[in-house]
DOLUM-96158 format. One record per residue (C-alpha): residue in three letters; chain; x, y, z negated. Coordinates in steps of 0.05 Angstrom, whole numbers. Last residue first. Example, Ala and Ser with C-alpha at 12.3 -4.5 7.8 and 13.67 -1.06 7.14 Angstrom:
- SER_A_273_-21_-143;
- ALA_A_246_-90_-156;
END
This chain:
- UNK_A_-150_-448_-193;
- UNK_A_-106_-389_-205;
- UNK_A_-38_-428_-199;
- UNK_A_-3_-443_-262;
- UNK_A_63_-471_-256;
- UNK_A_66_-503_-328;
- UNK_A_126_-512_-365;
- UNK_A_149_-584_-386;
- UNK_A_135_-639_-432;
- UNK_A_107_-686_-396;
- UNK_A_44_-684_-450;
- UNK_A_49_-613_-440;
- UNK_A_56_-605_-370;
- UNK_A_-2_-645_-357;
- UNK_A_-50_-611_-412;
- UNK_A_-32_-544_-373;
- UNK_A_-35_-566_-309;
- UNK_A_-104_-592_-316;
- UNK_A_-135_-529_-352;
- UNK_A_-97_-497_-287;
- UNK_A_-138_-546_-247;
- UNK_A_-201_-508_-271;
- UNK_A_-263_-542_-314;
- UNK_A_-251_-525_-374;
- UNK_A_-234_-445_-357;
- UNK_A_-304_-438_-313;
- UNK_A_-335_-482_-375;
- UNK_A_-319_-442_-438;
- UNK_A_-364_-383_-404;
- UNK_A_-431_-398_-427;
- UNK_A_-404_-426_-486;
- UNK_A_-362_-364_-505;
- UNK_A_-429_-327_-503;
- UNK_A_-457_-367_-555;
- UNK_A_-393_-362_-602;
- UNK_A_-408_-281_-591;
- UNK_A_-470_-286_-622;
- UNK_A_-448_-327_-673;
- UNK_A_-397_-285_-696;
- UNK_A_-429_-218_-688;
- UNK_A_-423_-176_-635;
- UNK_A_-383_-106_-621;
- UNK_A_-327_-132_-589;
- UNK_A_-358_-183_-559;
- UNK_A_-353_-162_-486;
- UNK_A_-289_-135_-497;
- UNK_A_-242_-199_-523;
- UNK_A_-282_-241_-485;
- UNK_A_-275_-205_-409;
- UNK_A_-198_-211_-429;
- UNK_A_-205_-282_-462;
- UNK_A_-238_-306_-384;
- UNK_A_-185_-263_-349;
- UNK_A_-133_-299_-385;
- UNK_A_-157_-368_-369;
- UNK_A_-172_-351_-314;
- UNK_A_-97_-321_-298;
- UNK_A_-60_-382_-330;
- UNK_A_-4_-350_-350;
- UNK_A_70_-338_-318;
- UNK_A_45_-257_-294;
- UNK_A_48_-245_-372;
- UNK_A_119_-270_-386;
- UNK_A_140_-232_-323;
- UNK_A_100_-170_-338;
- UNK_A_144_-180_-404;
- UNK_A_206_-186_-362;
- UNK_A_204_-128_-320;
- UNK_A_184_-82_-376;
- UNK_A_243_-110_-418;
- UNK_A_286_-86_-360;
- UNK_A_256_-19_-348;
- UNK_A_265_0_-416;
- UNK_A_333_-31_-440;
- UNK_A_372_44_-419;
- UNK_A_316_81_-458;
- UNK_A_324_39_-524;
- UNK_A_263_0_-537;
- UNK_A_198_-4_-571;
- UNK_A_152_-70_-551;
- UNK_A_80_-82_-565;
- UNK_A_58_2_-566;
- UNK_A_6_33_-596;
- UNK_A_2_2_-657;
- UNK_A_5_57_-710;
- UNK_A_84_31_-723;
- UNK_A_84_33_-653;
- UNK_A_75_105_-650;
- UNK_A_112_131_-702;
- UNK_A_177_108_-673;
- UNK_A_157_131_-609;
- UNK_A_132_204_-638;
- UNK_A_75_235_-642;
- UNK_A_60_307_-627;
- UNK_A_11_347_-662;
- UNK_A_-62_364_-635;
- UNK_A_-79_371_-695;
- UNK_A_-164_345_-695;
- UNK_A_-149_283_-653;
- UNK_A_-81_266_-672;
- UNK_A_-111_274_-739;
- UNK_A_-172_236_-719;
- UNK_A_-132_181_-691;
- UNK_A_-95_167_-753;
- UNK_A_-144_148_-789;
- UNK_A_-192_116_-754;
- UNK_A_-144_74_-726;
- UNK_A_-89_62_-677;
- UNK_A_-109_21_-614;
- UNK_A_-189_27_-637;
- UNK_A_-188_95_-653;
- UNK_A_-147_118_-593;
- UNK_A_-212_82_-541;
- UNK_A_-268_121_-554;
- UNK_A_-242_190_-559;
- UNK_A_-198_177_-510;
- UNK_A_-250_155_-464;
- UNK_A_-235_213_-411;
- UNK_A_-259_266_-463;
- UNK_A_-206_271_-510;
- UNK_A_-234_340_-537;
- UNK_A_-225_416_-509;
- UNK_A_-204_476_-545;
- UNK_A_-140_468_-498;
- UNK_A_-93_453_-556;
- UNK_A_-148_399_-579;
- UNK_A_-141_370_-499;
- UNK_A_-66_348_-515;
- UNK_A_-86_287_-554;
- UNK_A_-6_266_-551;
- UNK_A_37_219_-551;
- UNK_A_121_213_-541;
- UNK_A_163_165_-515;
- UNK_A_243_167_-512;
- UNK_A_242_107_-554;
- UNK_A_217_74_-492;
- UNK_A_155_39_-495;
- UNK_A_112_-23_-476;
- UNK_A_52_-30_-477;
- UNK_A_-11_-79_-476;
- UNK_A_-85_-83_-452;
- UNK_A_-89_-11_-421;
- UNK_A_-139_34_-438;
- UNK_A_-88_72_-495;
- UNK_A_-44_78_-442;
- UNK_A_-95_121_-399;
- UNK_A_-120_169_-455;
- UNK_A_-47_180_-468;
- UNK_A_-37_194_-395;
- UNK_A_-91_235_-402;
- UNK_A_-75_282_-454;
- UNK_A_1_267_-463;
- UNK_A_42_208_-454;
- UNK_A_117_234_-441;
- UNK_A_173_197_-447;
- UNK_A_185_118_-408;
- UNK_A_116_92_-431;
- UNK_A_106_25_-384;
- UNK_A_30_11_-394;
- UNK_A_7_-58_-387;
- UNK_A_-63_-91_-353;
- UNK_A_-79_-161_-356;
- UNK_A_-123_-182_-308;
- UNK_A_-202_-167_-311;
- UNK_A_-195_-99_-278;
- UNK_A_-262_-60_-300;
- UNK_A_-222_-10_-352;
- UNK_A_-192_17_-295;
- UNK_A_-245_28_-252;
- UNK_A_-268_61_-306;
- UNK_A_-211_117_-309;
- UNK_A_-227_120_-234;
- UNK_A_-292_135_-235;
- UNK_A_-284_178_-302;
- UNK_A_-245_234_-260;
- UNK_A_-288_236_-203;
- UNK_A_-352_244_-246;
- UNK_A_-304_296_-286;
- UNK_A_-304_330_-222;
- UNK_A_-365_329_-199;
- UNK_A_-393_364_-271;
- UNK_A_-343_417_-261;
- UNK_A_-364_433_-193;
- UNK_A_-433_440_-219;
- UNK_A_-413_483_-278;
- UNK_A_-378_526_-234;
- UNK_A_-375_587_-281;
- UNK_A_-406_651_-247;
- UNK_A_-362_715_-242;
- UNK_A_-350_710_-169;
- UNK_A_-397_666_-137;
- UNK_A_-373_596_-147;
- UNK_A_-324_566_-94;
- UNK_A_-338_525_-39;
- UNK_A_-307_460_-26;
- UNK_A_-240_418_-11;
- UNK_A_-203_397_-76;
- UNK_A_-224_331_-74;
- UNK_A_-205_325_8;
- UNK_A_-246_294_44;
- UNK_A_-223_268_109;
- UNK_A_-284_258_156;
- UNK_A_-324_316_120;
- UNK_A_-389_296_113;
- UNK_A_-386_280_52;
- UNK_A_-351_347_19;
- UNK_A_-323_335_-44;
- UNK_A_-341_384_-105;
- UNK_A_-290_432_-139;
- UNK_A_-269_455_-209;
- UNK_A_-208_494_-213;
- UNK_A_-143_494_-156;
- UNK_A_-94_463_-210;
- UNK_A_-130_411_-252;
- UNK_A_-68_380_-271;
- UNK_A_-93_329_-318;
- UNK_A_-49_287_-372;
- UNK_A_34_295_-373;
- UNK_A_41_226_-348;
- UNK_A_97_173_-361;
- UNK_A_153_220_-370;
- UNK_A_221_236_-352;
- UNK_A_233_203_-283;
- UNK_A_184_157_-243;
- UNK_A_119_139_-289;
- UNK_A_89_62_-307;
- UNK_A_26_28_-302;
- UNK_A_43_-50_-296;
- UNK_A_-17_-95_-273;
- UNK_A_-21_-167_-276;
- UNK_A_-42_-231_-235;
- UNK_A_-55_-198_-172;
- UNK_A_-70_-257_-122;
- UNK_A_-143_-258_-125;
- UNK_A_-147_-182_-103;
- UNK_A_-212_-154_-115;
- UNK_A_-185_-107_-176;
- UNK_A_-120_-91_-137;
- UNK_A_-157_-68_-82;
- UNK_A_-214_-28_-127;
- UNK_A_-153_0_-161;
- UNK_A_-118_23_-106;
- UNK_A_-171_61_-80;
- UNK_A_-187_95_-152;
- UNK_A_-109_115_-151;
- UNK_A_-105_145_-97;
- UNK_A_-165_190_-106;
- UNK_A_-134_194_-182;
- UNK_A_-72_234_-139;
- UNK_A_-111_273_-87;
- UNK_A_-156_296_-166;
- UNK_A_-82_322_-201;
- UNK_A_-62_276_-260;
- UNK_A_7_308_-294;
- UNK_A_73_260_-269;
- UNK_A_123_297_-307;
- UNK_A_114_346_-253;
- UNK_A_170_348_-217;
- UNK_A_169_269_-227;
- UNK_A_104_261_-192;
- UNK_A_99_202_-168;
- UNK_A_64_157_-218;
- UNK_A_89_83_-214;
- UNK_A_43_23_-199;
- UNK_A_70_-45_-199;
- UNK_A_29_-100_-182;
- UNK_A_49_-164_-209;
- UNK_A_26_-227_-178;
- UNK_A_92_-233_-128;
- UNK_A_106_-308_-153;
- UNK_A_166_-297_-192;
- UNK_A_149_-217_-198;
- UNK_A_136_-155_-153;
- UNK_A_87_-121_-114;
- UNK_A_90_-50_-98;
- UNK_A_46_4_-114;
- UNK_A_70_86_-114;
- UNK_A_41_131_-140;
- UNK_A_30_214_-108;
- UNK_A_44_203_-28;
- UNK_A_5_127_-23;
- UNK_A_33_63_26;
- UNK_A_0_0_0;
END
């Protein structure tokens, strides 16, 4: 897939990872609406791709993403238009807020944020420095991270006068707590890398030079699993959430047999009595 602002390779063993890098360097890699326009497309691929067995969200340079660069103002997308452009349209009357422009955009931003949340393979964030607004929004949505001492978080929006509004309010209370998240939430201070994964954001902390390499290999350890098996305790681990036990032991039945019944359930009792590692395959 050949995009100007991230770029998405595949990589791995078996070429199941998909690795997506933010390309704006310049700009510590801020969100601007051509670049989540990118990103929603490659996310619907990636998301109906049977190959893809994991998905690594990282940033080129300094920082991992510097949260939204609205640059131009609020703006809608013209339809008709036969390359539309998301910040293409007219402008409010002068002195008017454009409420409706506004409203299209965070449409445009949430579309891709939940196309994110809908990918049923594993999902990790590679935090090289900066993870601010957005892009801390965005690694907390992931499944699993990994981070550079050099990183740094960030609810950005309170500086602003604004709130966490692409999901971070929902989803930095679960990765780090009640606690914690409302001070982030309601300060606006800095946290650090250190701090960070003693909170729970991240899996893995490691020096800046190790970064890229431990990346590489945990995507590695992740792309080696069974990948309906793992998109079976993905769709689990959210959908019950907020059930109760029993409840969510029913819905685990209804599921149980699409794993049970796969030849990677096969593989995996057959390399374990023959003592060996299994070579999972997707079916």
């Amino acid at each position: 897939m050949t995009y100007e602002f991230i770029t998405v390779e595949r990589t791995g063993a078996q070429e199941g990872t998909i690795w997506m890098e933010f390309n704006r360097p310049e700009k510590l890699n801020a969100l601007t609406f051509p670049m989540l326009s990118e990103m929603l497309d490659a996310l619907y691929k990636i998301r109906m791709d049977r190959s893809a067995r994991v998905l690594v969200i990282t940033g080129k340079g300094r920082g991992f993403c510097a949260g939204m660069d609205h640059g131009g103002g609020a703006r809608g997308i013209d339809f008709w238009d036969d390359n539309p452009d998301p910040l293409v349209g007219n402008p409010a009357p002068e002195g008017y807020p454009d409420n409706e422009g506004q409203r299209l955009n965070f449409r445009y931003e949430t579309k891709t944020f939940a196309e994110l949340r809908r990918l049923d393979i594993p999902v990790i964030a590679g935090v090289n420095g900066a993870c601010v607004g957005a892009g801390f929004d965005m690694a907390c949505l992931a499944d699993l991270l990994v981070a550079s001492k050099n990183a740094r978080y960030q609810v950005a929006y309170v500086k602003r006068g604004l709130y966490a509004d692409l999901g971070g309010f929902w989803a930095i209370p679960k990765i780090i707590g009640w606690r914690k998240a409302m001070e982030l939430m309601f300060t606006g201070r800095f946290m650090s890398a250190e701090e960070g994964h003693e909170a729970g954001v991240s899996n893995y902390l490691v020096e800046p030079e190790d970064f890229e390499e431990r990346l590489r290999e945990f995507a590695q350890e992740v792309e080696n699993g069974p990948p309906i098996g793992q998109k079976v305790g993905k769709l689990m681990a959210y959908r019950t959430a907020n059930l109760d036990y029993e409840s969510a032991l029913e819905l685990s039945g209804g599921v149980l047999p699409l794993v049970q019944n796969s030849f990677d359930r096969v593989e995996g009792v057959q390399s374990f009595v023959e003592r060996r590692e299994p070579k999972f395959s997707g079916f």
